[in-house]
N, C-alpha and C positions, 0 to 999 in steps of 0.2 A: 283457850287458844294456845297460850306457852303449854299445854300438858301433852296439845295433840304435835303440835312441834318436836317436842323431847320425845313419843311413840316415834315418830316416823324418825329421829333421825337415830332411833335405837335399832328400828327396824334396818333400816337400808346398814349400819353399824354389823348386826345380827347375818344378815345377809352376806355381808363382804367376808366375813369370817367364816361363815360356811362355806364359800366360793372356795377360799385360800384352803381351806381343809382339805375338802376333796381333791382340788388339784394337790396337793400336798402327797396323798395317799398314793393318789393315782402316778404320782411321778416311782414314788418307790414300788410301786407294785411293777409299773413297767419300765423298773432301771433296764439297762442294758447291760447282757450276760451274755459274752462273748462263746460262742459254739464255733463245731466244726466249720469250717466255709468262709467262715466270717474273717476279716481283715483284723490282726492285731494290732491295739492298741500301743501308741510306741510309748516309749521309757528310759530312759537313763538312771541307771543304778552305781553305786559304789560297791567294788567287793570285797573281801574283808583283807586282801592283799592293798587296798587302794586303788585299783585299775578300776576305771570308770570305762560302762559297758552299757549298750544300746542296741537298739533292736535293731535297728539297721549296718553296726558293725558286726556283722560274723561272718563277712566275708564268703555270701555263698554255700553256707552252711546249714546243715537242717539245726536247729533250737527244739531241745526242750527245756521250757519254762514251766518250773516245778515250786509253786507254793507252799510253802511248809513253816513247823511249828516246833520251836522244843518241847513244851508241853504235850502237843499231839502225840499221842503211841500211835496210830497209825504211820504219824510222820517217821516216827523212830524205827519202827518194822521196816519201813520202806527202805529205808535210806541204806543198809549195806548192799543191796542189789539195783539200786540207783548207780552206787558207786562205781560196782560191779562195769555195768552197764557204761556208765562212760568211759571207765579204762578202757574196753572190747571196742568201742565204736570212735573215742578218738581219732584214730588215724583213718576212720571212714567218712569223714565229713560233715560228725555229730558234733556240737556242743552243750551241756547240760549245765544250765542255770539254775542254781537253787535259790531261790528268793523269802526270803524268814520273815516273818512278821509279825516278829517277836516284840515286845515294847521294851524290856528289858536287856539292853544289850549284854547285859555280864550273862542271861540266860542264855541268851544268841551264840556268845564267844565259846560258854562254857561246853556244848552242843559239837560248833568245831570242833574243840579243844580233842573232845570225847568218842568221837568218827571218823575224825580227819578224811571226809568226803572227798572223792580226788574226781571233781567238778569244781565250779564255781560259786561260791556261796556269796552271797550279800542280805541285807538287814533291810528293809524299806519298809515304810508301813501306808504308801500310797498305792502302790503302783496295783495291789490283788485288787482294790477297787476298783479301777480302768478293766480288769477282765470280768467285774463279776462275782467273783470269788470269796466264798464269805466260810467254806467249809474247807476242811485240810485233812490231805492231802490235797491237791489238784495241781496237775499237769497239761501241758499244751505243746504241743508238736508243729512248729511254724516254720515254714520252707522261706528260703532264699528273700524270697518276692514281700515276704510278709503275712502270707496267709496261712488261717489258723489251720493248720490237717487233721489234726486229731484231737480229742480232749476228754483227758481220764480223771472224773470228777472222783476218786477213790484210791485208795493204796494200790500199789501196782508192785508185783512182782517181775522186773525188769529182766531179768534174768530168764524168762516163764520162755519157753520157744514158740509159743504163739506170738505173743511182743513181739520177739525178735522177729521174727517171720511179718509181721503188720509194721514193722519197722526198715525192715531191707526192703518190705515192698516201695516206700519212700522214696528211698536213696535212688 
């Protein structure tokens, strides 16, 4: 009687943990990954000047939020025609966010130090998760309203006159 007692409550034990499993699996299989169309997730970040910045302060402004990495060579390829890219479109009603998600900030700083990016840099290590983003580069092109427009899961030559041209169609 006690042995079939300890079966079942091993059973119904067995059971619970499979249950939690699967959902478990299932939750990371269909995290949510933010795509074109879709409504960006908001944020509040520090940048390495100290200005604290959010998605909903850019005043009317197109955003690109650009994920990146010191370690990444794609990140590092990208990033002089990133630069590029925001001096030219500054006084068009661009702002370009580079977002590091670096664990090491002496690597983070050293990075600055070493391109002096003339965008926006900050250090976070939560915020690529809210998009999804688990690969670097990655970029998101977010209007006014908050919505996602574009999203370049890959290094991007900023610079490139298609960009530009997929970019003034925005504005």
């Amino acid at each position: 009687m006690q042995t079939v007692k300890i079966n079942r409550f091993l059973r119904v034990g067995i059971s619970l943990l499979a249950i939690t499993l699967v959902y478990v699996i299932y939750a990371a299989i269909h995290e949510h990954i933010v795509e074109a169309g879709d409504a960006a997730p908001g944020f509040t970040v520090t940048t390495e000047k100290g200005r604290s910045v959010s998605l909903s302060n850019f005043g009317g402004k197109l955003l690109v939020l650009n994920f990146w990495a010191s370690w990444c060579q794609p990140c590092v390829e990208e990033t002089p025609s990133l630069s590029a890219f925001a001096e030219q479109y500054a006084n068009k009603g661009v702002v370009v966010l580079a977002v590091s998600v670096d664990k090491d900030p002496e690597a983070y700083r050293k990075f600055v130090e070493r391109f002096h990016p003339a965008f926006l840099t900050a250090r976070d290590l939560k915020v690529h998760a809210d998009y999804g983003t688990f690969i670097y580069p990655e970029s998101y092109v977010i209007d006014a309203s908050g919505k996602v427009l574009r999203k370049y899961a890959e290094a991007k030559n900023w610079m490139n006159p298609d960009m530009l041209s997929d970019v003034n169609s925005l504005l």
